[in-house]
Z-matrix of the N, CA and C atoms (Angstrom, degrees):
N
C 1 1.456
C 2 1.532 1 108.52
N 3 1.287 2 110.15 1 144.32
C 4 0.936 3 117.75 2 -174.27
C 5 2.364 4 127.01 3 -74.43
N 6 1.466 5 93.31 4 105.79
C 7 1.788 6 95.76 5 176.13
C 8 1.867 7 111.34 6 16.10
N 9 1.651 8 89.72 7 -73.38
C 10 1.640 9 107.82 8 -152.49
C 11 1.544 10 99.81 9 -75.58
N 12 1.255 11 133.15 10 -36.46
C 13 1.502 12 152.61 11 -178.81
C 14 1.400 13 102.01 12 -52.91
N 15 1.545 14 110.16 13 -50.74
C 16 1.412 15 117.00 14 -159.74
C 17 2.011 16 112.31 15 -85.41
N 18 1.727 17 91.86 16 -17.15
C 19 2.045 18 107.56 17 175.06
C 20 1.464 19 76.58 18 -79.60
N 21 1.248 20 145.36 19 -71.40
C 22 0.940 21 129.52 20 -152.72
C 23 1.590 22 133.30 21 -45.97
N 24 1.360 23 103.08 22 -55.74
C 25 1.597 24 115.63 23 156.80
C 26 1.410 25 119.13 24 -48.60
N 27 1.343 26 126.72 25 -35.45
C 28 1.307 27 119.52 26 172.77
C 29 1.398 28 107.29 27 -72.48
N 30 1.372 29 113.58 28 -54.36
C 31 1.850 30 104.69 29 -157.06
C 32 1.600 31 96.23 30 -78.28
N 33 1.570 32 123.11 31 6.75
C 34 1.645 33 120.49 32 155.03
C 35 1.647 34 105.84 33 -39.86
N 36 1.688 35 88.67 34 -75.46
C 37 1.427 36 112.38 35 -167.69
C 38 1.330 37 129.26 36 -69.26
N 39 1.421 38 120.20 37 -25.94
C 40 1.326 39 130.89 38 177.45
C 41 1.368 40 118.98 39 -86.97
N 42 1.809 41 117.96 40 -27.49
C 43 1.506 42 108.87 41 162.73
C 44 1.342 43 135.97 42 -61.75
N 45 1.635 44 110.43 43 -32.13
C 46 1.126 45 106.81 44 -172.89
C 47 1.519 46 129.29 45 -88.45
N 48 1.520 47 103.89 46 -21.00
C 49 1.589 48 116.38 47 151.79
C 50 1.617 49 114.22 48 -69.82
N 51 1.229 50 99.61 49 -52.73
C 52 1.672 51 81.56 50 165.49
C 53 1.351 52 144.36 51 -8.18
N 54 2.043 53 91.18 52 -73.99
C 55 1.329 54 116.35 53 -177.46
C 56 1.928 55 98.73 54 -64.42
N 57 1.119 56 122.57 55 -33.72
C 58 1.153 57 121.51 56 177.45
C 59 1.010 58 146.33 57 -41.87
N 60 1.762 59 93.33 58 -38.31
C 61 1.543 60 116.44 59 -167.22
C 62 1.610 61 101.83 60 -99.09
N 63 1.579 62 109.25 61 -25.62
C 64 1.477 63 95.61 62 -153.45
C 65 1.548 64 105.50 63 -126.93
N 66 2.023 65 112.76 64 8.72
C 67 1.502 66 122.13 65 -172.04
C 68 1.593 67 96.68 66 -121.30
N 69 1.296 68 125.89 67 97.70
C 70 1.118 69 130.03 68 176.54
C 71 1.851 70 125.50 69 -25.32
N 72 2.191 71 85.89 70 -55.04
C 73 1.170 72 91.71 71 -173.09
C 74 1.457 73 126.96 72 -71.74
N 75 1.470 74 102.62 73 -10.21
C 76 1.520 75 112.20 74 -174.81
C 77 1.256 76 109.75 75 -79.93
N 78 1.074 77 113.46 76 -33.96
C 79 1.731 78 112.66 77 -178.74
C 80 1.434 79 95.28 78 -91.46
N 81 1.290 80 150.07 79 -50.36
C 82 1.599 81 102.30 80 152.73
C 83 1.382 82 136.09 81 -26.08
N 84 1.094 83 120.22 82 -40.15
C 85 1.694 84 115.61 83 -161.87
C 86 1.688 85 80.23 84 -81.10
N 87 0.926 86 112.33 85 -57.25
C 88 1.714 87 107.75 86 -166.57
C 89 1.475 88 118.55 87 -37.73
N 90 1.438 89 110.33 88 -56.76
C 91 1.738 90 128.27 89 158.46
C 92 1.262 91 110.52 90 -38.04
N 93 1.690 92 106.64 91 -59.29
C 94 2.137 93 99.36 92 -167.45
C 95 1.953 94 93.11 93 -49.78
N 96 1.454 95 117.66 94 -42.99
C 97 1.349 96 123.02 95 -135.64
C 98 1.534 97 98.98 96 -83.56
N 99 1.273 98 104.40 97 -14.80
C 100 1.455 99 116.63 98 149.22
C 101 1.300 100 125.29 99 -48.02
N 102 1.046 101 90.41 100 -65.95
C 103 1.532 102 88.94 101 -151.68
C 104 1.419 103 113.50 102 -97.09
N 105 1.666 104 115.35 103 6.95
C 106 1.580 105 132.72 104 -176.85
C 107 1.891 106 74.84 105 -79.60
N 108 1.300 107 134.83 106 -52.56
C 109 1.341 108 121.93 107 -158.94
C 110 1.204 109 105.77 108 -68.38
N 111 1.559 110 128.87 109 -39.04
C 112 1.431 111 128.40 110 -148.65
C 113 1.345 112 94.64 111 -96.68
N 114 0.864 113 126.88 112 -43.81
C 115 1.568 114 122.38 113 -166.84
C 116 1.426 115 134.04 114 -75.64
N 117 1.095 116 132.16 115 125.94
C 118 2.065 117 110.54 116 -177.76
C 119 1.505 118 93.82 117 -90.01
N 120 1.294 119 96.27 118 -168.67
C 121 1.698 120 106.46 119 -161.07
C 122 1.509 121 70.66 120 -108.05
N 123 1.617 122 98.13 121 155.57
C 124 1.568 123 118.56 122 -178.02
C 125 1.796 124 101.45 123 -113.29
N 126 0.769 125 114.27 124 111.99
C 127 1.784 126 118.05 125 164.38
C 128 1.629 127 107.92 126 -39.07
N 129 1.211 128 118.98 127 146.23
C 130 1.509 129 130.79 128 162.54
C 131 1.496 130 108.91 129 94.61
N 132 1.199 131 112.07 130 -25.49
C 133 1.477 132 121.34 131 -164.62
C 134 1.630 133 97.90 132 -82.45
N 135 1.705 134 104.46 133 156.69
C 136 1.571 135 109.89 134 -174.19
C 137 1.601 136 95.57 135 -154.18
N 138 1.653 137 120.01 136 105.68
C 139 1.653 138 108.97 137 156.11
C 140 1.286 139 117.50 138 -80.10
N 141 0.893 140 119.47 139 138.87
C 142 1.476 141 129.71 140 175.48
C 143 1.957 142 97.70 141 -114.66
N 144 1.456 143 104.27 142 146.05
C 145 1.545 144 119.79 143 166.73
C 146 1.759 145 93.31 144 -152.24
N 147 1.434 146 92.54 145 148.93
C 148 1.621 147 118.98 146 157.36
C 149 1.239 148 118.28 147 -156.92
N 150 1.349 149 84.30 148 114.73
C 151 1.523 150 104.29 149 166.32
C 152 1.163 151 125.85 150 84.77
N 153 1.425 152 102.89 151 34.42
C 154 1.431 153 133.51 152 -164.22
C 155 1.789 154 117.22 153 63.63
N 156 0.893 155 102.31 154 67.39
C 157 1.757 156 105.22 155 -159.17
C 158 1.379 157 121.72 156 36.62
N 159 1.435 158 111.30 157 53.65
C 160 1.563 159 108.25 158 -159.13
C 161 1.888 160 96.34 159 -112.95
N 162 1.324 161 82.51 160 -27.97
C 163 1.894 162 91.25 161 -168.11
C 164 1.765 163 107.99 162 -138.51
N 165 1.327 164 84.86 163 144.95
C 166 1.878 165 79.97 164 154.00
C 167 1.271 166 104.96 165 -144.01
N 168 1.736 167 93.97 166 102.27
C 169 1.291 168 122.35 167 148.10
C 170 1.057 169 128.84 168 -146.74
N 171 1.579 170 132.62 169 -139.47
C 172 1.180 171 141.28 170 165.99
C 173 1.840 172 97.94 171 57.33
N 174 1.185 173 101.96 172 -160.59
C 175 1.908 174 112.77 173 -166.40
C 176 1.401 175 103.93 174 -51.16
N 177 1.275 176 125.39 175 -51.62
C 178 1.665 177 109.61 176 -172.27
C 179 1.446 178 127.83 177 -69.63
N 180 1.767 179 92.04 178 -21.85
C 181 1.698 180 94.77 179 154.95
C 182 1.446 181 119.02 180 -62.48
N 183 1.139 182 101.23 181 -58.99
C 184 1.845 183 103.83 182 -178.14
C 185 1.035 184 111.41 183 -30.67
N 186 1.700 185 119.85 184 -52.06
C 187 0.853 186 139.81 185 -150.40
C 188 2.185 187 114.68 186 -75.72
N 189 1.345 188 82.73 187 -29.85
C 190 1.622 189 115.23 188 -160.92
C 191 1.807 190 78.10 189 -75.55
N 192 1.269 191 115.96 190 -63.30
C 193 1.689 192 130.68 191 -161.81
C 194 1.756 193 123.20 192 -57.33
N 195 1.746 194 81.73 193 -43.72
C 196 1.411 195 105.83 194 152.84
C 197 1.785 196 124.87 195 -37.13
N 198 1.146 197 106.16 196 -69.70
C 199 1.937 198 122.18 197 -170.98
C 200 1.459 199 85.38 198 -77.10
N 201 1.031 200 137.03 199 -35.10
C 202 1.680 201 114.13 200 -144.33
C 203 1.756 202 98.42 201 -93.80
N 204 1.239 203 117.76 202 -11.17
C 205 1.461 204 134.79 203 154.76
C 206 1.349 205 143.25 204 -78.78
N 207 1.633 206 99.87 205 -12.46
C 208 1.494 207 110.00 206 -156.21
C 209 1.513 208 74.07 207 -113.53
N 210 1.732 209 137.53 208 133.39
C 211 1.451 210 143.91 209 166.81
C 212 1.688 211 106.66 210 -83.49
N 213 1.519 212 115.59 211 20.92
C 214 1.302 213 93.02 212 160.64
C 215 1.610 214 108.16 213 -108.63
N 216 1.804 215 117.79 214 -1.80
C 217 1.412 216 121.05 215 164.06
C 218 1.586 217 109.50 216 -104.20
N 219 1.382 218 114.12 217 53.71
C 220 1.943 219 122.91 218 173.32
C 221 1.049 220 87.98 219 -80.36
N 222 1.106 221 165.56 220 -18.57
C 223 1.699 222 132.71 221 -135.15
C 224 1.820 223 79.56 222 -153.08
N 225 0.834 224 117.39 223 11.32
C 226 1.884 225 96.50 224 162.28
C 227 1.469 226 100.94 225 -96.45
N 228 1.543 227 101.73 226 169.36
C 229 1.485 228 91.13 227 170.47
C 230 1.787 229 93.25 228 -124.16
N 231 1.368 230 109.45 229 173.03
C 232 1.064 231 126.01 230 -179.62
C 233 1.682 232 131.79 231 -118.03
N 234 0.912 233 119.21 232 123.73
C 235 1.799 234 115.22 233 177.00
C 236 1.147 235 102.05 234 -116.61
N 237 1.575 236 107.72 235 147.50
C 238 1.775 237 126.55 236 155.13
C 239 1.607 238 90.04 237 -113.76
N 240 1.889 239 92.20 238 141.02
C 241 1.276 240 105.47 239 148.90
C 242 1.851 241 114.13 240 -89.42
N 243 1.141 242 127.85 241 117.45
C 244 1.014 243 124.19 242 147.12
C 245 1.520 244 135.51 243 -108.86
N 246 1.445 245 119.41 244 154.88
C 247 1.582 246 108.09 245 -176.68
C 248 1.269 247 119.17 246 -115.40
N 249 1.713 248 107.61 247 16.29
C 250 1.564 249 111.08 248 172.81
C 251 1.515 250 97.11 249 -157.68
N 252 1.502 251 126.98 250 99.52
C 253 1.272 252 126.26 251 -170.47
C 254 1.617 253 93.54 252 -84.10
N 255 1.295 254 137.87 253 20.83
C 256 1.919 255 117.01 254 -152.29
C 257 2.023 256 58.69 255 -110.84
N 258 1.235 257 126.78 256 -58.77
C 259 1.505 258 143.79 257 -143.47
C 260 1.446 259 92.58 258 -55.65
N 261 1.689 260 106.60 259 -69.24
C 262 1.375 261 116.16 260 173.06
C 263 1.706 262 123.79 261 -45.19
N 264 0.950 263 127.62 262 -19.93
C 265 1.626 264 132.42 263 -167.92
C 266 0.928 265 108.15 264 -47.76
N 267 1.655 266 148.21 265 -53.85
C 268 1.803 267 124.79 266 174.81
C 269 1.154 268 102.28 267 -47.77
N 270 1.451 269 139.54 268 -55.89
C 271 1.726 270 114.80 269 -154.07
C 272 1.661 271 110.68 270 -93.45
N 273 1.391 272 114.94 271 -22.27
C 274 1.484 273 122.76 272 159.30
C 275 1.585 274 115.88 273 -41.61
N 276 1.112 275 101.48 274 -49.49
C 277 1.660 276 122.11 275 -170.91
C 278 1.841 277 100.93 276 -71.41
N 279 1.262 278 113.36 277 0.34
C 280 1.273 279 94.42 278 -174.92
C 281 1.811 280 106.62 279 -121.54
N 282 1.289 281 103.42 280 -8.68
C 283 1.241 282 110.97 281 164.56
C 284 1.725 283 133.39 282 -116.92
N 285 1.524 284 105.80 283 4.93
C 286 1.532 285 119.83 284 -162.66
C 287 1.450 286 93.27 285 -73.24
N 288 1.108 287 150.05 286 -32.72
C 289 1.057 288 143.83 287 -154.66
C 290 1.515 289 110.66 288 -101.56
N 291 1.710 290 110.36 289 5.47
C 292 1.761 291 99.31 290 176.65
C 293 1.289 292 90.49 291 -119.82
N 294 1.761 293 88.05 292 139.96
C 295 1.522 294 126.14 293 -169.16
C 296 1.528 295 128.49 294 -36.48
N 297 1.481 296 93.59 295 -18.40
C 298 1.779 297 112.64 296 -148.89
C 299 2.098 298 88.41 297 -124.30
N 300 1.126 299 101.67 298 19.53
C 301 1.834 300 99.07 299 -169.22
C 302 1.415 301 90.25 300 -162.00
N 303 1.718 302 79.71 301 120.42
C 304 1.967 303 123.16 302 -179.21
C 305 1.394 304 89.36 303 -109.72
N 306 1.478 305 109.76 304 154.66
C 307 1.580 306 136.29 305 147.09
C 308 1.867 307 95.47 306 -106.82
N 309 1.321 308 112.11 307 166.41
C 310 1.703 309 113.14 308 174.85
C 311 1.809 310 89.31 309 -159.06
N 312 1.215 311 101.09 310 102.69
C 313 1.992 312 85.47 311 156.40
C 314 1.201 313 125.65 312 -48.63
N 315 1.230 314 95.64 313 136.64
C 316 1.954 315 111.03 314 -166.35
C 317 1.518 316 124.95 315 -62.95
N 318 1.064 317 135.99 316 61.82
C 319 1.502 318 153.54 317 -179.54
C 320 1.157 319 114.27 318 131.32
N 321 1.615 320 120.72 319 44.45
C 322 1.471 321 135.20 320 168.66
C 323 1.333 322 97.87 321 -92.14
N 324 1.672 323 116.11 322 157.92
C 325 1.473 324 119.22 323 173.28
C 326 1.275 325 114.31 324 -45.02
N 327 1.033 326 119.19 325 -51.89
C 328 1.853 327 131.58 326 160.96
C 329 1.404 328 121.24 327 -25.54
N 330 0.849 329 107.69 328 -35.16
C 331 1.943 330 119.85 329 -161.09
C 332 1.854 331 80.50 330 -105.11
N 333 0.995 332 133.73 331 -59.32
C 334 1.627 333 146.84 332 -167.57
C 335 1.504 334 84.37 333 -37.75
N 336 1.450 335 110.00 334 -67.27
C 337 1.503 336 127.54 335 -171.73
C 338 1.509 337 143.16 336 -48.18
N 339 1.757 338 84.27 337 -32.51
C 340 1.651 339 106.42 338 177.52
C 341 1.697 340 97.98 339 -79.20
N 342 1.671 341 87.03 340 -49.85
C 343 2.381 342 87.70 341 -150.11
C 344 1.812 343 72.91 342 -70.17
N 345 0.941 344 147.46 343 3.55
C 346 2.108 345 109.24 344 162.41
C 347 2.169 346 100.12 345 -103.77
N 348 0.856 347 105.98 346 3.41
C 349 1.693 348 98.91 347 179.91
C 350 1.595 349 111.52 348 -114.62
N 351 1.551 350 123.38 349 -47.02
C 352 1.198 351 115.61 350 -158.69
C 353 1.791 352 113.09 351 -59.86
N 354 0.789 353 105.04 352 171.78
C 355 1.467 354 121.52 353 -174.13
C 356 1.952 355 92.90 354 -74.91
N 357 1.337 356 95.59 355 -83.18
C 358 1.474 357 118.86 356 178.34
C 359 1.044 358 131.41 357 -31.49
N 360 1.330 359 171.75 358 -177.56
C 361 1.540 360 164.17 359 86.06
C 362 1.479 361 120.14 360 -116.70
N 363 1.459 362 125.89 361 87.53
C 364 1.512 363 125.82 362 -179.99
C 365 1.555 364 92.60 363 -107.01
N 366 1.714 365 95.69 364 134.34
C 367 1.233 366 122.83 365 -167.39
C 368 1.594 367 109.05 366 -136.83
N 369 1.256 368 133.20 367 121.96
C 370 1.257 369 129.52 368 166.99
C 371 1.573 370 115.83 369 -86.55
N 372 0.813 371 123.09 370 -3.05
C 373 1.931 372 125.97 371 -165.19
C 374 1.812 373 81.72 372 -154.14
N 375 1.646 374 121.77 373 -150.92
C 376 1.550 375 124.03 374 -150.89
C 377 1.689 376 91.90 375 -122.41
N 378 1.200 377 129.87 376 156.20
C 379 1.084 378 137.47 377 157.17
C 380 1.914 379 113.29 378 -68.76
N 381 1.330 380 132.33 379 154.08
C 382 1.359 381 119.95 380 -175.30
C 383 1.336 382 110.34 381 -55.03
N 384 1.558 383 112.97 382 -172.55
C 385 1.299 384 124.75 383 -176.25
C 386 1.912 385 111.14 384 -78.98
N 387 1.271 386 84.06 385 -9.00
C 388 2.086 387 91.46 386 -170.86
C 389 1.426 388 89.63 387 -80.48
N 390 1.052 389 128.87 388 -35.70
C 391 1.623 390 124.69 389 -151.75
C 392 1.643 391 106.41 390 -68.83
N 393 1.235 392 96.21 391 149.87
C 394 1.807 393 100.76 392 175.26
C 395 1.827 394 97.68 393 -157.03
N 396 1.147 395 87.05 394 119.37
C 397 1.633 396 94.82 395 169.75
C 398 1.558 397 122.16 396 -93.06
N 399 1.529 398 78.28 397 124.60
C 400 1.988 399 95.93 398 177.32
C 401 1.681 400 112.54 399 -47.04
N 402 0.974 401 98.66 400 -174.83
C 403 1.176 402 111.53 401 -167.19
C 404 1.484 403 114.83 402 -101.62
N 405 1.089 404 97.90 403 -39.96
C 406 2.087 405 126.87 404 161.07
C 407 1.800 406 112.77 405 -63.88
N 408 1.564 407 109.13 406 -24.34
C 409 1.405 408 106.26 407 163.90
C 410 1.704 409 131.58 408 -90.66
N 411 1.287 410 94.92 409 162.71
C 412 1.596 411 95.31 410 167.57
C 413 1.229 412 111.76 411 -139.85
N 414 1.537 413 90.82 412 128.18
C 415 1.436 414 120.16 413 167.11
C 416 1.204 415 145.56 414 -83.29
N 417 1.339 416 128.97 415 75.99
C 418 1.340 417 131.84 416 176.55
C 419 1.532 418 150.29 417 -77.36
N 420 1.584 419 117.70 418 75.56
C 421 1.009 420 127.40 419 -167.22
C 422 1.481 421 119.63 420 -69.63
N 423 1.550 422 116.10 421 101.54
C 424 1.581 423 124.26 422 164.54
C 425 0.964 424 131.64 423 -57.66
N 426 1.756 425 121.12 424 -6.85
C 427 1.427 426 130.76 425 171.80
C 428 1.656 427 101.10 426 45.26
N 429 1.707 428 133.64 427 111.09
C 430 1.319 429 138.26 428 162.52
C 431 1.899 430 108.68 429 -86.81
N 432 1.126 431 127.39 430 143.45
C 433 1.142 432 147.93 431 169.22
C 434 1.364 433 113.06 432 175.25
N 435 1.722 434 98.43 433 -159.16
C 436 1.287 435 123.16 434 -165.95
C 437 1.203 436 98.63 435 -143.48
N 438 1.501 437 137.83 436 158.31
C 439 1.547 438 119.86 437 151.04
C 440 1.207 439 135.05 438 -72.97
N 441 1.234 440 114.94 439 3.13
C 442 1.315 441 125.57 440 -174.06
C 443 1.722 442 111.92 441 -121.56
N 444 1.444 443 106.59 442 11.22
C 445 1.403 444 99.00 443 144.32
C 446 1.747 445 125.11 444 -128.27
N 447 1.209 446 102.61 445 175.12
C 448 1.984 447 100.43 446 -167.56
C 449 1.177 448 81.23 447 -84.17
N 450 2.227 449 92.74 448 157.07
C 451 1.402 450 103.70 449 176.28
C 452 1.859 451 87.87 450 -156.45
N 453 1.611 452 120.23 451 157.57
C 454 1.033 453 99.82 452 174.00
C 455 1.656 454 123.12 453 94.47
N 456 1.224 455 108.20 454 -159.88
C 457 1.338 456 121.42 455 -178.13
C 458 2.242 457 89.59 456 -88.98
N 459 0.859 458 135.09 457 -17.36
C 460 1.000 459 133.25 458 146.63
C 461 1.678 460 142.36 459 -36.48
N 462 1.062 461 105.46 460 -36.05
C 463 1.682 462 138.10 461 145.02
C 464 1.546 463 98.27 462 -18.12
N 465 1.111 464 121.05 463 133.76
C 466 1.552 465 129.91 464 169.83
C 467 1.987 466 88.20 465 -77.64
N 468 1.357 467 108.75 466 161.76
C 469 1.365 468 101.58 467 142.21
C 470 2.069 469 89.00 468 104.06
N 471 1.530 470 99.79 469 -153.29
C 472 1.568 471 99.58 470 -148.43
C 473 1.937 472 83.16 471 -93.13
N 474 1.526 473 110.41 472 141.31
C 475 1.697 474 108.38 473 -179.21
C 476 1.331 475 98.80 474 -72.71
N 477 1.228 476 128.64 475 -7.49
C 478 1.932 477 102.04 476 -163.62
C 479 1.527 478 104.22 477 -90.22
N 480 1.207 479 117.96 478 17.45
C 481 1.532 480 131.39 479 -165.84
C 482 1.834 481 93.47 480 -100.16
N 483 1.191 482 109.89 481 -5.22
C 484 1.934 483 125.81 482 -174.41
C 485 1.217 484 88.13 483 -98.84
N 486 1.667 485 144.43 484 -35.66
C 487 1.339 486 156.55 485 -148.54
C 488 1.569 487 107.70 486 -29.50
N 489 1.845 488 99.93 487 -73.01
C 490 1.646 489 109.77 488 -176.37
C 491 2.040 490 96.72 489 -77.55
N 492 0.655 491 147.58 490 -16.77
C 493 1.642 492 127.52 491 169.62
C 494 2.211 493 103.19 492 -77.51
N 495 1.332 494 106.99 493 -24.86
C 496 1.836 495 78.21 494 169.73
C 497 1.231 496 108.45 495 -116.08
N 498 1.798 497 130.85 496 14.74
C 499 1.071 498 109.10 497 115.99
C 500 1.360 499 161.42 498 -21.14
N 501 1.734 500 97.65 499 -66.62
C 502 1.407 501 118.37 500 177.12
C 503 1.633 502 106.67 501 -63.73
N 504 1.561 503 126.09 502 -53.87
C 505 0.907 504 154.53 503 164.48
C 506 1.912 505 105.88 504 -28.31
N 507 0.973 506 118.81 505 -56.00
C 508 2.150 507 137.75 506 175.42
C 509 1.454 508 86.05 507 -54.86
């Protein structure tokens, strides 16, 4: 066999585990892309993120505070993505203990698992660039701002930097 034939067959097989073993984000995307196939969407369920799991507040809180009060949404359950539960701990601490309300760190297998199954998706800012919503889900974007700052294709500067928000947005 031929030298160049035979690099070739290897760096087939060896790049893509590679990237696997040693590129965080790739084996996320690989996992979500998992489990967007394997999984059906589950009724009742709702992820909520803001602000890239940075906060819980603004609309999807409201929103979160809203159902978890009203007894005709008892029987859904609820997730936050967050990406620092030590940060989050006053408002975590005030709901960790009901039955029907998860926290999930934000690109844990868990979180991979929810954003391809749940029914729900309330979002104040965009879900990542891996994400693709089923067809069986719904997506509800609360859009966070102000009017008095740019957002969007509004952005000074190059538009494809809007790319993953009219993505998410399609």
């Amino acid at each position: 066999m031929n030298k160049k034939i035979l690099k070739r067959k290897v760096k087939f097989i060896k790049d893509p585990l590679e990237n696997y073993l040693k590129k965080t984000n790739h084996r996320r995307n690989n996992q979500y892309a998992k489990f967007y196939e394997k999984l059906n969407v589950i009724d009742h369920t709702i992820l909520y993120e803001s602000r890239d799991g940075k906060s819980i507040t603004d609309s999807p809180f409201a929103i979160f505070k809203y159902l978890t009060k009203n007894p005709e949404f008892k029987h859904y359950k609820h997730i936050w993505s967050v990406e620092d539960s030590n940060a989050l701990e006053p408002v975590i601490s005030k709901y960790k203990d009901m039955p029907n309300v998860e926290f999930v760190k934000r690109n844990s297998t868990q979180y991979l698992k929810y954003l391809a199954s749940v029914k729900y998706l309330i979002n104040n800012s965009t879900f990542q660039s891996f994400f693709t919503c089923k067809k069986e889900q719904v997506y509800i974007n609360t859009w966070h701002g102000t009017p008095l700052k740019s957002m969007g294709f509004d952005i000074p500067g190059n538009p494809a930097h809007s790319q993953n928000v009219v993505r998410n947005f399609i």
